[in-house]
C-alpha positions in Angstrom: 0.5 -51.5 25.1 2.6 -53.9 23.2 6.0 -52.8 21.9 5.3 -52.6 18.4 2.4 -50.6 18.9 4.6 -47.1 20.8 7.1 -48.3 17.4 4.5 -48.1 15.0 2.9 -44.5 17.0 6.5 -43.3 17.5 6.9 -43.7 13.5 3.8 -42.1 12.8 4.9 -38.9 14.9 7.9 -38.6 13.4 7.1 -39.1 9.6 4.0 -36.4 10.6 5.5 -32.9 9.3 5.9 -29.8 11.5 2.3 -28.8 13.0 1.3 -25.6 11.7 -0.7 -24.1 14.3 -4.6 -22.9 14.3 -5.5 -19.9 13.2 -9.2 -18.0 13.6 -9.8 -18.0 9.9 -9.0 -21.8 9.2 -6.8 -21.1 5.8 -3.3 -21.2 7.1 -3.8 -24.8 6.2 -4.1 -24.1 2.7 -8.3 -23.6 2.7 -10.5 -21.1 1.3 -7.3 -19.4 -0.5 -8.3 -17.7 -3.9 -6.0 -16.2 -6.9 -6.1 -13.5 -9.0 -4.1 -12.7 -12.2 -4.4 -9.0 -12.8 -2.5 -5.8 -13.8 0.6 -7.4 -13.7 0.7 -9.0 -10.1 -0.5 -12.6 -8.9 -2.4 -11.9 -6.2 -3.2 -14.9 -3.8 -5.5 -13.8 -1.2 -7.8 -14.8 2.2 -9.9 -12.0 1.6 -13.0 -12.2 -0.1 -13.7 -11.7 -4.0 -14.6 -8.3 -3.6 -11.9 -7.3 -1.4 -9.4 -8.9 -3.1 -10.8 -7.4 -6.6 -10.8 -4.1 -5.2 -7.1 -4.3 -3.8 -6.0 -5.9 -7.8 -7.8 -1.9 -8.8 -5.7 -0.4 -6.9 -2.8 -1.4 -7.1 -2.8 -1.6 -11.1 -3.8 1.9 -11.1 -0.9 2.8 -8.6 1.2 0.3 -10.7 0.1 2.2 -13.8 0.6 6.1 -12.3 4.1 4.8 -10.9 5.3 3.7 -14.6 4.1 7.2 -16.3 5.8 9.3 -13.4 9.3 7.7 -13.1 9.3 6.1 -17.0 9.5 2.3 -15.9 8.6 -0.9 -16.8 7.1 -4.0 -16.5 9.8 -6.0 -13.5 11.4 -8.9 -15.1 10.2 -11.2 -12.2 6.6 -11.9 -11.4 5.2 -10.2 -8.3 3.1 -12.4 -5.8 0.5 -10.1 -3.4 -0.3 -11.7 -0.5 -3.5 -10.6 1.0 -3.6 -11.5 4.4 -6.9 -11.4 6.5 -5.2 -10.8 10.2 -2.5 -9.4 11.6 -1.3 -13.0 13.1 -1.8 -14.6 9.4 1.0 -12.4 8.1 2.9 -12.3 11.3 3.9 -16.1 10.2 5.8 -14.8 7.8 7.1 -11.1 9.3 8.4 -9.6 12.2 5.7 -8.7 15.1 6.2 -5.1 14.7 6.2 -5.3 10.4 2.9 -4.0 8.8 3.8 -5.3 5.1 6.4 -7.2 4.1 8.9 -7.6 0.7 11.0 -10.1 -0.1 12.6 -9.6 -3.5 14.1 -12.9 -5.4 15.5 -13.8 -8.2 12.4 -16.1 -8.8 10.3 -13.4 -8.1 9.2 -10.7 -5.4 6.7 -11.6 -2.4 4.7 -9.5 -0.9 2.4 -9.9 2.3 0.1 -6.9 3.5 -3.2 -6.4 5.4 -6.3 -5.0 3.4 -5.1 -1.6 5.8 -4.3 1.8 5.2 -1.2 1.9 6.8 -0.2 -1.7 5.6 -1.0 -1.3 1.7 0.9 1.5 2.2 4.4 0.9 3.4 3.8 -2.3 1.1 3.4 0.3 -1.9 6.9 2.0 -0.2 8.9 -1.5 -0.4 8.1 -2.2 -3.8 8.2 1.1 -5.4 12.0 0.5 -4.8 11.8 -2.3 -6.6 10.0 0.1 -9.7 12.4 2.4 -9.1 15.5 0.2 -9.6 14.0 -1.3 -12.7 13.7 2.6 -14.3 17.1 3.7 -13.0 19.7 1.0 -13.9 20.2 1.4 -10.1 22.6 4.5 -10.8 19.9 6.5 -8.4 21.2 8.0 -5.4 20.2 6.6 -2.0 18.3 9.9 -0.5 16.3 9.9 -4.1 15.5 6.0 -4.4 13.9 6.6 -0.4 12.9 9.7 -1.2 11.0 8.5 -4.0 10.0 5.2 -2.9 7.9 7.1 -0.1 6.8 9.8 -2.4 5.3 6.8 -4.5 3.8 5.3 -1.3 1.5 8.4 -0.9 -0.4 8.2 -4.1 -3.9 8.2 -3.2 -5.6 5.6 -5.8 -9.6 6.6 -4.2 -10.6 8.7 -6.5 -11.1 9.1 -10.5 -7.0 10.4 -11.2 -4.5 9.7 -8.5 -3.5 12.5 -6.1 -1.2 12.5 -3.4 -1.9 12.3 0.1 -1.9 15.5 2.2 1.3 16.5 4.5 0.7 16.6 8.0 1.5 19.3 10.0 2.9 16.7 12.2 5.2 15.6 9.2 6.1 19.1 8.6 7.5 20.0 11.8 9.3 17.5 11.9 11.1 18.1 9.0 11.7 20.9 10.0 13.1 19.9 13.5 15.5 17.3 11.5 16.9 19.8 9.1 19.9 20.6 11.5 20.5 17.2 12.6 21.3 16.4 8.5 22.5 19.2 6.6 21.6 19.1 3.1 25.3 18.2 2.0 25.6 15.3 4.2 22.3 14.1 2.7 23.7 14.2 -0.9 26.8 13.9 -1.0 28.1 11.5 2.1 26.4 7.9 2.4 28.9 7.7 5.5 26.9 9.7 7.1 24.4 7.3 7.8 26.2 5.6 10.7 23.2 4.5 12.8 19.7 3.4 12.5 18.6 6.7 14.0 20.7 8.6 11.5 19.1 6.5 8.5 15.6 7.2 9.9 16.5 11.0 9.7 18.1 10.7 6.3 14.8 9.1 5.3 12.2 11.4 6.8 14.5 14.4 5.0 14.5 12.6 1.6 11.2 12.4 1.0 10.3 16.1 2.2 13.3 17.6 0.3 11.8 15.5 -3.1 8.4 16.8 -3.0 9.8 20.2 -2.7 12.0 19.1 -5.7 8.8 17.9 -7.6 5.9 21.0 -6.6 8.1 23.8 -5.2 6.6 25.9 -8.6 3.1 25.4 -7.8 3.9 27.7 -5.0 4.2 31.7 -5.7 7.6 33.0 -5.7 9.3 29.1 -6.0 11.6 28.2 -8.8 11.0 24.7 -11.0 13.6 22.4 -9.8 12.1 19.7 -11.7 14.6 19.9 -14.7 17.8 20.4 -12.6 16.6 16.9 -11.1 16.6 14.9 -14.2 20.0 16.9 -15.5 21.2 15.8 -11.9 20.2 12.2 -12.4 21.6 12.1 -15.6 24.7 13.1 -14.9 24.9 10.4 -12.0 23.6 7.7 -14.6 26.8 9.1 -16.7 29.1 7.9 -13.5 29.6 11.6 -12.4 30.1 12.2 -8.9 27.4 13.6 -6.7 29.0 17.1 -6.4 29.3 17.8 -9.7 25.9 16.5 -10.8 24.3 18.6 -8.2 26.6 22.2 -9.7 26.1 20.9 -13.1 22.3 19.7 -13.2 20.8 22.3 -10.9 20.3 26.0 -11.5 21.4 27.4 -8.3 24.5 26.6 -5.2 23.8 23.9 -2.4 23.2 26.7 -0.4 20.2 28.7 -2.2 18.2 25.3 -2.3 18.9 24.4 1.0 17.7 28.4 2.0 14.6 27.8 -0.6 13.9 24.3 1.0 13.4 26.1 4.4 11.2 28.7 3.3 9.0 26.2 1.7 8.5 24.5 4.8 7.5 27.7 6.3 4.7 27.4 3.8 0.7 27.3 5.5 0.0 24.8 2.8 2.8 22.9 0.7 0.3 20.3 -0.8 0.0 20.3 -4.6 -2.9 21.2 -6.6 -2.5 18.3 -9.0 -0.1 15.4 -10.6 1.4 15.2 -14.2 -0.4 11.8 -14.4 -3.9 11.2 -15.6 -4.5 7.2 -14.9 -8.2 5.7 -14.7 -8.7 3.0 -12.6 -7.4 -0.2 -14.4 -10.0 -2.5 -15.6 -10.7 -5.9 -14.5 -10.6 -8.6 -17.3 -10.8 -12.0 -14.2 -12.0 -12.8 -11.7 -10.5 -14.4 -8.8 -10.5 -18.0 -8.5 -10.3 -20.8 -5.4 -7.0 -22.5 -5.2 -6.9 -26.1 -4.1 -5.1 -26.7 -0.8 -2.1 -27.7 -2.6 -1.5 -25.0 -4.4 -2.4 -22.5 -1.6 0.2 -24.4 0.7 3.0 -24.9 -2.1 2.4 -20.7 -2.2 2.6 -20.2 1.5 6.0 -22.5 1.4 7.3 -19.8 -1.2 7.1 -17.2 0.9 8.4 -18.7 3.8 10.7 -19.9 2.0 11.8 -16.5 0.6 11.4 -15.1 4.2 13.5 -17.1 5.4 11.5 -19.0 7.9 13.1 -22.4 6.4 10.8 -24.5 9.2 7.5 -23.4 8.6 8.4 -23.4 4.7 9.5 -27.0 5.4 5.8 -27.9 6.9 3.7 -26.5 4.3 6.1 -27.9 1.4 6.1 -31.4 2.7 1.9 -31.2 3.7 1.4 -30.0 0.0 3.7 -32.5 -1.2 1.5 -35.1 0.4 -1.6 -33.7 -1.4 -0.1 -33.3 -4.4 3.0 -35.8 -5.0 3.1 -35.3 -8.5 4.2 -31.8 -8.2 7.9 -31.8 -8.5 8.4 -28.2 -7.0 7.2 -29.2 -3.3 10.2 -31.7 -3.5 12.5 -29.4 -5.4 11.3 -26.9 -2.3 12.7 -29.2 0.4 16.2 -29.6 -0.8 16.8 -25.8 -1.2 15.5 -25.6 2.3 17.5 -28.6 3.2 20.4 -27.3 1.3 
């Protein structure tokens, strides 16, 4: 071949940007992509319209049921749900062992899940700490905001009000096996605690089985209503006090009575409430969704690479929508923050 032909193939390779990779469903390439703008999220998603309508239901109702429960609001960023069809689609953008994925920014939070049980829900668990935060001026303690956060996660959206879904026995006993290794005091009074990933896991797990005792301990005969003490406790830590004497000050009884009642309840044949303070209907639908151009769906999928930090394969789809769609500043904007 003559010289300037490998120049001008050698050119071509290199002005080509970063290949992408096949995928089963063909729309990692920006096709077949749809969006939805309902109940206060965007959701951009490879499912189809009914899934992805049925998935904007539920999470406006959850959305709705979380803001009556904790008194928030509205988050001051927009919230992009990104409904992924396979496990390898949203591994592009997560860790191989992740089922959902958040990742909050100041131009807004991204959020990648599975139309899966287990995957809306620990996507549900990341951003009802973002909820959370937004009620609290972030004045919460740490064992309440996880506590909560996965207390928030089990709202069952399936049926006409929400409910909360059943504890395991499995769940139970180990709660009860942890309750040694993290003594109540350590878990509100001493972040320092915390001083390895196995310890945080523990700290978790506890959290959320000492809240819902907090929250339906009275539904239970012979239980005292610790829901007041909580808010009087929360108060005072919103006031700057310090954990120990928000805990003597907000709640009725010593450390060592709840920690005494906490145990008995786990002892409990059934510790699962009869109902919730919250009575949400399923949130309407006023849209429908609507197919994005390949643009679009690219300059989206660059967003939350970008915001995952996978700077490379936010490079590739910003510079193939950029090509598509030159016009559109924010695909060249993209590049220098990546390049930044």
């Amino acid at each position: 071949m003559h010289k300037i032909g490998w120049i001008l193939i050698l050119c071509s390779y290199l002005i080509q940007p970063p290949a992408l990779g096949q995928s089963n469903e063909g729309s990692m390439h920006g096709e077949g992509w749809r969006k939805l703008n309902a109940n206060g999220f965007i959701f951009l998603s490879q499912l189809d319209d009914e899934q992805t309508t049925a998935l904007a239901v539920q999470l406006g109702t959850w959305k709705a049921a979380v803001e009556e429960l904790i008194s928030t609001s509205d988050l001051a960023v927009p919230t992009y749900v990104y409904l992924f069809e396979t496990q390898a689609a949203l591994h592009r953008f997560a860790p191989e062992t992740a089922e959902a994925v958040l990742y909050p920014s100041p131009r807004g939070n991204y959020l990648a899940i599975l139309n899966q049980p287990g995957s809306i829900r620990q996507g549900l668990h990341e951003l009802a700490h973002q909820f959370i935060n937004n009620g609290s001026g972030l004045h919460d303690p740490r064992w309440y905001e996880e506590g909560m956060a996965e207390y928030l996660s089990r709202l069952r959206l399936d049926t006409d009000t929400p409910t909360l879904q059943q504890l395991s026995m499995a769940r139970v006993r180990t709660a009860t096996q942890i309750d040694t290794a993290m003594p109540l005091e350590v878990l509100l009074f001493d972040n320092s605690g915390l001083a390895s990933p196995l310890l945080v896991q523990v700290a978790n797990a506890k959290a959320a089985m000492l809240l819902h005792f907090l929250l339906h301990a009275h539904q239970q005969d012979g239980f005292r209503d610790y829901r007041e003490g909580l808010q009087n406790y929360l108060a005072l830590l919103a006031e700057q006090r310090r954990g120990r004497y928000a805990f003597d000050r907000g709640f009725p009884v010593s450390l060592n009575r709840l920690a005494a009642e906490y145990i008995r309840y786990l002892q409990l044949e059934n510790r699962n409430p009869e109902s919730l303070s919250v009575t949400i209907s399923p949130q309407p639908m006023l849209a429908r969704p609507e197919d994005m151009t390949t643009a679009s769906a690219l300059g989206m999928l660059a967003e939350l690479g970008l915001n995952a930090g996978f700077f490379e394969l936010a490079e590739a789809y910003f510079q193939q929508a950029g090509m598509l769609a030159p016009s559109v500043g924010r695909y060249q904007s993209g590049l220098a923050v990546r390049n930044h």
